[in-house]
N, C-alpha and C positions, 0 to 999 in steps of 0.2 A: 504493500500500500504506500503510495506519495504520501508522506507527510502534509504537502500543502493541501491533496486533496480532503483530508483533515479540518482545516481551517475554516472559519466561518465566515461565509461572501454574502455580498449585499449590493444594492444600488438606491442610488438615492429614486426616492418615490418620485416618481414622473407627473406629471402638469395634474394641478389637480382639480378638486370639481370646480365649477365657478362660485366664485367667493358668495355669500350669505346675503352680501350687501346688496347684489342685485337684485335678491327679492322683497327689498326691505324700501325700497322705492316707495313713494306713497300713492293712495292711487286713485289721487287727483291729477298724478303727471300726465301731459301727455302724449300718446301712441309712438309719433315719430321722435321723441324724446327717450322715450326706453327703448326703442328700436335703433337709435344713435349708438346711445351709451353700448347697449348688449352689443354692436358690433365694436364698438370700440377694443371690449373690453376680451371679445374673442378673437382679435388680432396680437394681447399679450404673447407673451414669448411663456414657454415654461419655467423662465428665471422670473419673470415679474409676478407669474401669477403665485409662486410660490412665494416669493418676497411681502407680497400684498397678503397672503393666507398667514402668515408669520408673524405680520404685524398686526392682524385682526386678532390673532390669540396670543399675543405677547410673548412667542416665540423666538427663536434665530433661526434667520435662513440660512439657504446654503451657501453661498460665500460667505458668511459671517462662521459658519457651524466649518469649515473648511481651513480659515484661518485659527479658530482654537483648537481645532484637533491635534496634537502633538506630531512634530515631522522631524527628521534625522537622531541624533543619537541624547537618548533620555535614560536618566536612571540607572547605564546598564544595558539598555536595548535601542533596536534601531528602529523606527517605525517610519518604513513607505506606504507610499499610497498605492492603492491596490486596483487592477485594472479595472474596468466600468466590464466588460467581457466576463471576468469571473465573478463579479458581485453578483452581476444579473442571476448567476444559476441558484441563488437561494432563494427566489423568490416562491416555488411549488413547496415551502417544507411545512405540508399539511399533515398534523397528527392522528392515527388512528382513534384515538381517546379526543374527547372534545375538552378533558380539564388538563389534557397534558398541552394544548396548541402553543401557549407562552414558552414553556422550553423547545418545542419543536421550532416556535419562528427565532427562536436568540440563535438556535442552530444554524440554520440558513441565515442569520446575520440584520435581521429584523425583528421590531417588537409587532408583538401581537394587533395591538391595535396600534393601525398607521400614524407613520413619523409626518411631522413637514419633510424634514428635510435629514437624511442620514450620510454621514463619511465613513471609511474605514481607512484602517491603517495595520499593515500585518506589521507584527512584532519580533525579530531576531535577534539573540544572546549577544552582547559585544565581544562575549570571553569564549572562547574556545570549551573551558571549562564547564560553561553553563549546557547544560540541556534541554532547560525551558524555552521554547516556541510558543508562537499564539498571534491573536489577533486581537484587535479594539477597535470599537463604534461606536458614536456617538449618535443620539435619533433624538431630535428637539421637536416637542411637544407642548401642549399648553400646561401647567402645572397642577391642574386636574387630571389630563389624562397621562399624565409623568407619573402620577402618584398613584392613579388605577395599576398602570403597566406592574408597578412593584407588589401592589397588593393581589393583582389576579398570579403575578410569576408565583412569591409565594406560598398560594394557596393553592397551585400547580405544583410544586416540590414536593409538598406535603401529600397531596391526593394519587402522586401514580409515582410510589417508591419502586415500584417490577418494570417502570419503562413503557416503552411506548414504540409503534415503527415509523416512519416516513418515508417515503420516496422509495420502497421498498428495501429502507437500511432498520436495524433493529436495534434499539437505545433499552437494553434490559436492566439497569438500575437506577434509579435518581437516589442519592442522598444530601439532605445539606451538611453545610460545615458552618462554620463560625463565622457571621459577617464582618468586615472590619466594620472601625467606629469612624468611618468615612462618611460625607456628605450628608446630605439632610436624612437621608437612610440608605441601606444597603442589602442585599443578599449575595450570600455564597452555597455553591453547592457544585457536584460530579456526578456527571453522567456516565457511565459505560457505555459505549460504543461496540457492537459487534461486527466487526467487519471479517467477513469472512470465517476464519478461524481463529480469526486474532482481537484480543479485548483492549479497547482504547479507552483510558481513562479521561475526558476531559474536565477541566476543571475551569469555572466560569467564576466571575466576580464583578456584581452589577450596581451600580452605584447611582442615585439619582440627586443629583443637585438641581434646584429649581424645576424648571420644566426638562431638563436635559439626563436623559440615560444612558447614563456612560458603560457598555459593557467590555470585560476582557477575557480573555480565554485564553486556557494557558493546556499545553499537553507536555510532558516530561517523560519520555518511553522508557527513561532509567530508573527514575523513583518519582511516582507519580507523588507524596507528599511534597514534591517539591514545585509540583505543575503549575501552580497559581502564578500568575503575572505579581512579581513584588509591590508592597504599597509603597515604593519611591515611585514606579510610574505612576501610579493610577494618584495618587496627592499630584505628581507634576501635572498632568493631565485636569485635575480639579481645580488647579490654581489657575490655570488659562480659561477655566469656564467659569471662575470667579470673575478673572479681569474683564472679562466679557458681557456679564450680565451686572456685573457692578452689587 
């Protein structure tokens, strides 16, 4: 098995519906007037229209969500950005179990319930030494549904400890482990991975500051106790979405 094919891909969420505000028009306006605006507004670019959805829910979009994401060497690790080509293939990771879906989309690299706007960034050791790999994403949200994402995750953890399949691959354990005492809250936990003949322990750590969930994921093929992404990145990583959101 590739290691990278391991890793969790993503892309950022494509143009999305049209904003609220169209239908919030009043409706005394008239005909050729909402008929103006609506064409206006469906010539946006998929940067604006996500820009304008971001700023309806007090979000960050993606160029903002792009520049806090952590890039070249942090903590110990190197974090690039990852092609838009392998993001895209996590977007089918539909769970068998309808209470597992929250682990199933962090797998494929997405939260459950859609992001504005999500970046990734895969994560390699700087030390020869090291054998922790992984990956990290950020998915900006409004701070109601930042704070659903954690509480349905979970409540997901807890409900389908035997695992779950997707995409016809089979995740036969979930346990949690110890959250750190990062951001406004956090969850930790490892999945089993059965891949073929061979058992993958991955190991996730998901952190939510304001509207913004930061996950990482971490695999260690030599001593999985060691698989989690350290908390010097994920604090580096939390300080830039401080400066951010102020």
């Amino acid at each position: 098995m590739k290691l990278r094919r391991a890793l969790p891909i993503a892309a950022v969420i494509p143009a999305l519906l049209a904003m609220s505000a169209c239908s919030g028009e009043s409706a005394d306006s008239d005909g050729k007037k909402a008929s103006a605006s609506a064409g206006a507004k469906s010539k946006q670019s998929p940067e604006e229209k996500e820009a304008a959805e971001a700023k309806r829910l007090g979000a960050l979009d993606g160029k903002v969500l792009e520049k806090v994401a952590i890039t070249g060497k942090t903590a110990g690790f190197d974090a690039k950005k990852i092609a838009k080509a392998e993001v895209e293939a996590g977007r089918g990771m539909e769970a068998d179990k309808k209470a597992c879906q929250p682990l199933a989309s962090l797998i494929g690299g997405f939260t459950h319930i859609p992001a504005v706007s999500t970046v990734h960034r895969s994560l390699q050791p700087g030390e020869a030494t090291n054998a922790t790999v992984g990956s990290m994403w950020l998915a900006s949200h409004s701070e109601e549904n930042a704070t659903r994402v954690m509480k349905e995750l979970r409540t997901a953890v807890t409900e389908c400890p035997k695992g779950f399949k997707t995409l016809g691959l089979t995740y036969g354990k979930v346990e949690s482990l110890p959250a750190p005492k990062l951001g406004d809250e956090a969850a930790g936990y490892r999945i089993t991975g059965d891949i073929g003949k061979q058992k993958v322990l991955m190991t996730y750590t998901v952190v939510r500051s304001g509207g913004v969930i930061a996950a990482f994921y971490g695999v260690n093929m030599l001593d999985a106790k060691k698989a989690a992404i350290p908390e010097p990145v994920i604090k580096a990583q939390l300080e830039r979405i401080a400066d951010a959101t102020g």
